[in-house]
C-alpha positions in Angstrom: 7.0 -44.7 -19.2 3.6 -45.7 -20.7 1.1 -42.6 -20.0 -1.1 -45.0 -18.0 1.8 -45.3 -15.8 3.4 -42.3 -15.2 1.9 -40.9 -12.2 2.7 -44.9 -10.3 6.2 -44.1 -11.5 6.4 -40.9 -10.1 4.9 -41.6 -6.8 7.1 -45.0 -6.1 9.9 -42.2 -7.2 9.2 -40.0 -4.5 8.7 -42.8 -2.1 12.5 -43.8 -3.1 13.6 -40.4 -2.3 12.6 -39.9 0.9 12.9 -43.8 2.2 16.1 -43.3 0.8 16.9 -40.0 2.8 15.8 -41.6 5.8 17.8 -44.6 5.2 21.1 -42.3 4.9 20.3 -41.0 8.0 20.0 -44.0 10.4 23.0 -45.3 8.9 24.7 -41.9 9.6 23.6 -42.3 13.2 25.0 -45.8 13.3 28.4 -45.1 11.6 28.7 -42.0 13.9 27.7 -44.0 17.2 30.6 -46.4 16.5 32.7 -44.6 15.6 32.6 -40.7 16.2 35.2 -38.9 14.8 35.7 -41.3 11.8 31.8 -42.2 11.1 31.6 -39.3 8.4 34.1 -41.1 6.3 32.2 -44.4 6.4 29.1 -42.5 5.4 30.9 -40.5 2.4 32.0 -43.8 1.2 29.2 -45.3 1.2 27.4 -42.6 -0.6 29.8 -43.1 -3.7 28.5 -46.7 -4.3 25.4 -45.7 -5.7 26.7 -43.3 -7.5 29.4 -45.6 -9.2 26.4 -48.1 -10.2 24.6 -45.3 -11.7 27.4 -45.0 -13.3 27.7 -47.9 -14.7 24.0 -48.5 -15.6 24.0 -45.1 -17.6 26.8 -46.7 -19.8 24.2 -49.3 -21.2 21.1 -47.1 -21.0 20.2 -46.7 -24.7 19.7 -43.0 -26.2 16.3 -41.4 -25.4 13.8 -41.8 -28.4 12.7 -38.0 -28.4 16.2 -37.0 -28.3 17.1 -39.0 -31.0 14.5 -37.4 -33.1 15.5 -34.6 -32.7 19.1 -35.5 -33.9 17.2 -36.1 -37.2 17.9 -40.4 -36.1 14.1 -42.0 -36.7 15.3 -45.3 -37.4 17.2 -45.9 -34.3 14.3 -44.4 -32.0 11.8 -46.7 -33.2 14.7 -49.7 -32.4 14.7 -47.8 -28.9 11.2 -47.7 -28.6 10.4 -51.3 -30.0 12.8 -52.4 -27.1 11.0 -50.7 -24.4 7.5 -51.1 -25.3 5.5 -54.1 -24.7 4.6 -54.5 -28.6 5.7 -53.1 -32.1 2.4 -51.2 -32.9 3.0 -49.0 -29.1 6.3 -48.3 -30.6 5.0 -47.3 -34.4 2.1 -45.5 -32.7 4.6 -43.7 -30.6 
């Protein structure tokens, strides 16, 4: 992210977290109160399809910039970075 926006990012990232936690739970409590001795499998279940569209996003996330850099790969982390940012100069000032 931008440095102008890093600390929004990372406070809407904590938010996530913990509306997400809380979400799990009351869904727990649900899937138990219906069905008690099977609710834990609904809830495992459930927890694997996030995880499979992380998954899948992360197969069409491009390479970090900075890593790519490092790899000695300059030309294709200003292609990264000219995708990301909002104009060419961010990306050649970046």
């Amino acid at each position: 992210a931008p440095p102008d926006m890093r600390g929004t990012v990372v406070t809407i990232n904590g938010l996530l977290i913990c509306f997400g936690q809380f979400s799990a739970g009351m869904v727990d409590g649900v899937l138990n109160g219906l069905s008690p001795s099977e609710g834990w499998r609904g809830m495992l279940g459930l927890a694997a399809i996030p995880s499979i569209i992380m998954f899948i996003g992360f197969r069409f996330m491009p390479e970090s910039p900075r890593w790519l850099v490092m790899q000695g790969r300059d030309d294709e982390a200003l292609i990264v970075l000219k995708k990301i940012r909002e104009s060419n100069r961010e990306a050649n000032d970046e």
